[in-house]
N, C-alpha and C positions, 0 to 999 in steps of 0.2 A: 695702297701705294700705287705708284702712277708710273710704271715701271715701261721703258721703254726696249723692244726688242732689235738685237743686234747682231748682225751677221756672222755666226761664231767661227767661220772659218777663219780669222785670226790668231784663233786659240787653237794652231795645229799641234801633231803630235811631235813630240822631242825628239830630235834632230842631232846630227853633228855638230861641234861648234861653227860658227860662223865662218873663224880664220882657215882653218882646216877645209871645206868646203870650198873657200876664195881659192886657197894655195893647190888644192887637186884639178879646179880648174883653170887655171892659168897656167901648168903644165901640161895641160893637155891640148892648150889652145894653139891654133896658128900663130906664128911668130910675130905676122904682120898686123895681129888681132890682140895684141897682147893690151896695147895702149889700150884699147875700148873696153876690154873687159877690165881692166882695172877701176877704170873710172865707172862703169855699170854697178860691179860687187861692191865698191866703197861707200857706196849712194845704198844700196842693200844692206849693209852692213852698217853704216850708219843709222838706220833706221829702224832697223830690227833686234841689233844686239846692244841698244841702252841701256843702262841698269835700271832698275825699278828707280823710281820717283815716289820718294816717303817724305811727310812735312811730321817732323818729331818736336822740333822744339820752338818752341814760342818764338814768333819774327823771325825766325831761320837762322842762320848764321851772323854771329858777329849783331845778331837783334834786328840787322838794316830792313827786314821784310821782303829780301829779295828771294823769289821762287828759281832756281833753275830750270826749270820746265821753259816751254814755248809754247804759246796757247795760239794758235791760227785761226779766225773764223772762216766760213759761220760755225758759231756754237748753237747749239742743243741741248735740251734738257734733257740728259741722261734718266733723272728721274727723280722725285721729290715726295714730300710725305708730309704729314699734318700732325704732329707730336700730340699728344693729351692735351686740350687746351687749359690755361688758368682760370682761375675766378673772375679775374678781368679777360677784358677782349685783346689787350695789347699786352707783351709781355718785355720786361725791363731789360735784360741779359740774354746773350746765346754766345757766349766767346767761341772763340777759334778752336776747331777739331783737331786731333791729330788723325795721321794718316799714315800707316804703315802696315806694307804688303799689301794686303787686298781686302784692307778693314779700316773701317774710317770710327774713330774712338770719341766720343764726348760728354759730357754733364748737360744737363734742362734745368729752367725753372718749374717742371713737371717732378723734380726731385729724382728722377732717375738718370742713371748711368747705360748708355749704346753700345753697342759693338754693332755696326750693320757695314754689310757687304758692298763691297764699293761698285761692285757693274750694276747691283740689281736694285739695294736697297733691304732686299731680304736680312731681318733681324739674325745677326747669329746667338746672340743674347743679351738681358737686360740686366740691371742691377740696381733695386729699389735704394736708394737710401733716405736718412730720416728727417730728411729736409729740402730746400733747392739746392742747387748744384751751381754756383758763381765761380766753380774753379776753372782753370784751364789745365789737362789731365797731359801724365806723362806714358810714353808707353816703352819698355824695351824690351829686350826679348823674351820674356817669359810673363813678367806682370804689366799689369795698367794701375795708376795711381792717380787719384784725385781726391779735392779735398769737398766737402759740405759743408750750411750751413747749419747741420747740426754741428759742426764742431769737432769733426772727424777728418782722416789722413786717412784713407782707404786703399788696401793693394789688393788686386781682384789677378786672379787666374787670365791670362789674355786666351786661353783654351776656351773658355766654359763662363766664365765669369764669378769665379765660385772665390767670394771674402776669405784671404790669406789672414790679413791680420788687418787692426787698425791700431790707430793712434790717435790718441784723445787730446782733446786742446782745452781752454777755458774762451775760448769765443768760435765766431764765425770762422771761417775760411776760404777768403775773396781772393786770392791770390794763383797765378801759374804754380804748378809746379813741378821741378825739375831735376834732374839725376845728374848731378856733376861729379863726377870720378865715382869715389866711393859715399858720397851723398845722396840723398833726398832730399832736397829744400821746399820751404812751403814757408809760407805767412800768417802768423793767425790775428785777426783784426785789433788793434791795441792791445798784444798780448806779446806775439816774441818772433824771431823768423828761426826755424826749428832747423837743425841738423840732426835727420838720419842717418841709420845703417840700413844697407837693403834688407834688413832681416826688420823693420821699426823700432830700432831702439834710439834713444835720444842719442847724440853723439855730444851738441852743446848747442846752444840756445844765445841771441841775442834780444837784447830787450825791443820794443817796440812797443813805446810809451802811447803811442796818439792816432798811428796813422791806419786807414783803412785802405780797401783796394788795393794791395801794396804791390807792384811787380819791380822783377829785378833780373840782372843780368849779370851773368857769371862768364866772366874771360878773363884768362891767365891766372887763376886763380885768386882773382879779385871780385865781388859782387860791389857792382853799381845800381844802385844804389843801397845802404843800408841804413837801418835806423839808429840814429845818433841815443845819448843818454836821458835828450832834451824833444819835447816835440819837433823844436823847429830845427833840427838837428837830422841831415842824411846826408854823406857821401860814400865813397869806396873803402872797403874792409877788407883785408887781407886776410884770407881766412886761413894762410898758414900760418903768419904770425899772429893773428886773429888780434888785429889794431886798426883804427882808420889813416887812411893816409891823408883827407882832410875833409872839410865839408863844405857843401854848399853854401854861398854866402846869404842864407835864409833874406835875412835882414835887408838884401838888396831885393829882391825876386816878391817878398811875402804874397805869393800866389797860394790859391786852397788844392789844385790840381800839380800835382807832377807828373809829368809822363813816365812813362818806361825809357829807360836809357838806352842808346844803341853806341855801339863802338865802331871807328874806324882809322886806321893808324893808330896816332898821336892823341886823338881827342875823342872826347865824348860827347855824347849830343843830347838833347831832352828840351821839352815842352812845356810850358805849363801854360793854365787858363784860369780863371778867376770869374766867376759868373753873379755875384753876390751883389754888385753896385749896382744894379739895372741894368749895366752893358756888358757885354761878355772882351772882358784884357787879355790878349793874348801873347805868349813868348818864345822866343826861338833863342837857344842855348847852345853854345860849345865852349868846352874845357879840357884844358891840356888835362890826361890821364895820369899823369905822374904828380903835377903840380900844384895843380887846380885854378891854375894860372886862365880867366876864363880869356876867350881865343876874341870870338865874337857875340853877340846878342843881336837880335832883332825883335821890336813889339808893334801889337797892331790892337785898334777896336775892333773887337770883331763888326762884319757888316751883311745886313741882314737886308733880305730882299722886302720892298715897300709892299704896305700890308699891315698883318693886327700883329706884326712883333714889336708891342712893345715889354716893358722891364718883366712883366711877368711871364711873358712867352721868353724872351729870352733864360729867366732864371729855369723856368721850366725845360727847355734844352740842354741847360746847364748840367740840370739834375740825372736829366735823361743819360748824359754823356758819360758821367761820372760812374756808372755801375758797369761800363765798357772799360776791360780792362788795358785797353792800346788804345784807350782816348789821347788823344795829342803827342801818341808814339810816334818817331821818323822813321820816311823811307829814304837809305840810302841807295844810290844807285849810281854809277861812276863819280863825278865831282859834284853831284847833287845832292841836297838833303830835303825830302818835298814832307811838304804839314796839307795833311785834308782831315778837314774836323773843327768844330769852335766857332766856325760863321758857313758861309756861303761861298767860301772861296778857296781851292787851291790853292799854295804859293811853293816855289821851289826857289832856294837858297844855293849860291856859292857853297860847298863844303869848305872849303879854306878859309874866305873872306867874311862869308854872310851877306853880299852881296845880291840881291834880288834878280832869279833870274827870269822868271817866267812868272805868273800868277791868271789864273782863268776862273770867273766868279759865272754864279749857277742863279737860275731862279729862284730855286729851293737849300736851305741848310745841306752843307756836306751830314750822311748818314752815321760814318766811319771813318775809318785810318786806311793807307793803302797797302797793296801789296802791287810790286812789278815782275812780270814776267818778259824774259824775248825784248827789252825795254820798253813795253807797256805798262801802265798805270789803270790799276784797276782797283772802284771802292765804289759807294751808294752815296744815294742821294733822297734827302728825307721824301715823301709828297706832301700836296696837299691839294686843296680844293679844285684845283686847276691842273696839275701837274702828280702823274703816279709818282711811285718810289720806285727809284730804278738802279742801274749797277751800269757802270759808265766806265768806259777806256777811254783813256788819252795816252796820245804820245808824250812818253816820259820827258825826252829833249826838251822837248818845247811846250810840257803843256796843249799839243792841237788835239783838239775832240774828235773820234774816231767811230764809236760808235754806243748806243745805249741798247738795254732791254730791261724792260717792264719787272716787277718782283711785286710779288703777292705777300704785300709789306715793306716795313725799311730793312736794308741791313744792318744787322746787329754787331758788329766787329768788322772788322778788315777779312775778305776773303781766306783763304786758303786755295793755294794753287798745286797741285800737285799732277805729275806727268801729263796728259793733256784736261785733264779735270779741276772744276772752279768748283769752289765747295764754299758753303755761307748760309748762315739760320737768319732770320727774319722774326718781326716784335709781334708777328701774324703764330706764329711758334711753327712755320714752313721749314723745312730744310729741304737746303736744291745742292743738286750732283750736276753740273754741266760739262758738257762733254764735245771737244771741238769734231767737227763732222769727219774730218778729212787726219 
């Protein structure tokens, strides 16, 4: 481990509360000194009594991918690590960690399961399972669950790491998965999207004829997307009255990729890509949530920097992309909804209209999906012969390029932003902790 040391006097010893502190001295203060120390302590106070910054669930809130946190450079590399390597030199998948309290949680293609220390990197424990690991893992306050592709729903002791129980599937399990009220939800590859009790018992099961990869997003007690009777069949399932409210007009769209749907207000928003004809089709979607009434669309050829991309380096991207489970997922972020992923190019879209508002095209394939913090734009950028693989900020507004750093490998998923910490696995089987300086 490549563990980087840090001044531990920020981790002093426990203290009064903050307010309590402000308010004994502000009475104690000169009358004429009141103003200044107000504005001193709140600047203190602001800074010191934040709540913890935890990333739990898949794309954050409402799916949009936005972090709360505020990342300031220069950043550093708090400190990174070299997972078990594969049988190959590049590895397919590393989806998004979870992050909660002072433990960062995930699956490998090494087929095991993490718990490691978020300052240090130091393992707190592992957890073999009996195959890769393509899920994206849930954690709350007593267990961690994730799924393999052995075919298992695993709930592990967030203590110790020590197997509660599993749940057995009849395929893979490529899928996030997540804790909604009194659920469990998970995916199992053309088999069913499964409802739990936290204790693993089946609750009830939807079918899930065809589709693999499958992610989905649970708000107001509706999941966007679910799987229809038919393959070419998903839209939104009420899972209290457990009916769809309609579905996707397949038959206009007939894309092989859907993204992850993300919600905001009124509508819904989603992706797709199609990489199968030699050029890579790509789509930008929204639809009224209630209706299905769709809002706007945008499509593009994807475009690729000149060079040996032709059809077969393109399908090959294609392929690449498709085991990333927030490939062609959106970031919202004020009246924006921004796509990195599918070509070489950012684009960010009107939320309302679809209207094109910015777009900033790269030498190299975008790597990932983004995440925004602080209203920056942060995701990777593939390399190649000429150009590393690197992790890139742009200003969200407008798309301006701000600033890059080098990664030992592509990134494999969309970041993870949590309190001042950037978190992200590479096809190198690297995983990096960065850490802004200040």
């Amino acid at each position: 481990m490549n563990n980087i040391t840090r001044d531990s006097s920020r981790k002093g010893a426990k203290t009064q509360s903050c307010s309590s502190r402000i308010l004994r001295f502000l009475f104690a203060a000169p009358r004429l000194c009141v103003r200044c120390f107000i504005v001193v302590f709140s600047l203190i106070f602001l800074c010191s009594c934040t709540r913890r910054a935890d990333w739990v669930r898949f794309r954050g809130e409402g799916g949009r991918g936005v972090s709360s946190a505020r990342i300031s450079p220069p950043l550093g590399v708090r400190w990174k690590i070299k997972l078990q390597p594969p049988e190959s030199e590049e590895i397919d998948a590393f989806n998004p960690p979870v992050v909660i309290g002072n433990t960062i949680y995930f699956g490998s293609e090494d087929g095991n399961f993490y718990a490691l220390d978020a300052e240090s990197g130091y393992m707190r424990w592992i957890f073999r399972s009996g195959a890769e690991i393509n899920s994206i893992p849930y954690v709350d306050n007593s267990q961690a669950y994730f799924g393999s592709k052995d075919g298992k729903l695993y709930a592990l002791s967030r203590e110790n790491g020590t197997e509660l129980w599993n749940f057995p599937t009849y395929s893979q399990i490529n899928s996030q998965v997540e804790r909604y009220k009194d659920y469990i939800v998970f995916v199992g590859d053309a088999d069913a999207i499964y409802f739990l009790s936290p204790e693993g018992q089946e609750e009830f099961r939807i079918n899930n004829p065809g589709w693999y990869n499958f992610t989905f997003n649970m708000s107001d007690d509706v999941m966007y997307f679910a799987t229809g009777p038919r393959v070419s069949q998903v839209g939104p399932f009420d899972i209290n009255k457990r009916e769809f409210l309609w579905f996707v007009p397949y038959h206009e769209i007939a894309a092989s990729w859907y993204s992850f749907a993300a919600v905001r207000k009124d509508l819904v928003y989603f992706g797709t890509a199609d990489g199968y004809s030699g050029t890579m089709e790509l789509g930008y979607y929204a639809y009224d949530r209630q209706t299905g009434e769709e809002a706007w669309r945008q499509t593009r050829t994807g475009v690729f920097p000149n060079g040996d991309w032709d059809e077969y380096a393109v399908f090959g991207y294609y392929m690449r992309n498709v085991e990333m489970l927030d490939f062609m997922a959106p970031t919202i972020w004020e009246n924006l909804v921004i796509y990195t992923g599918g070509d070489s190019t950012a684009r960010a879209f009107d939320a309302e209209t679809g209207i094109l508002r910015w777009e900033k095209a790269f030498e190299t394939p975008v790597a990932c999906t983004s995440t925004i913090a602080g209203g920056r734009l942060y995701f990777g950028l593939l390399g190649d012969d000429f150009n590393p693989p690197r992790l890139v900020c742009l200003e969200a507004r407008d798309g301006r390029f701000l600033w890059s750093m080098e990664t030992e490998g592509s990134l494999l998923s969309s970041p993870v932003i949590a309190g001042k910490r950037i978190i992200f696995g590479t096809d190198k089987s690297v995983f990096y902790v960065l850490e802004s300086v200040f």
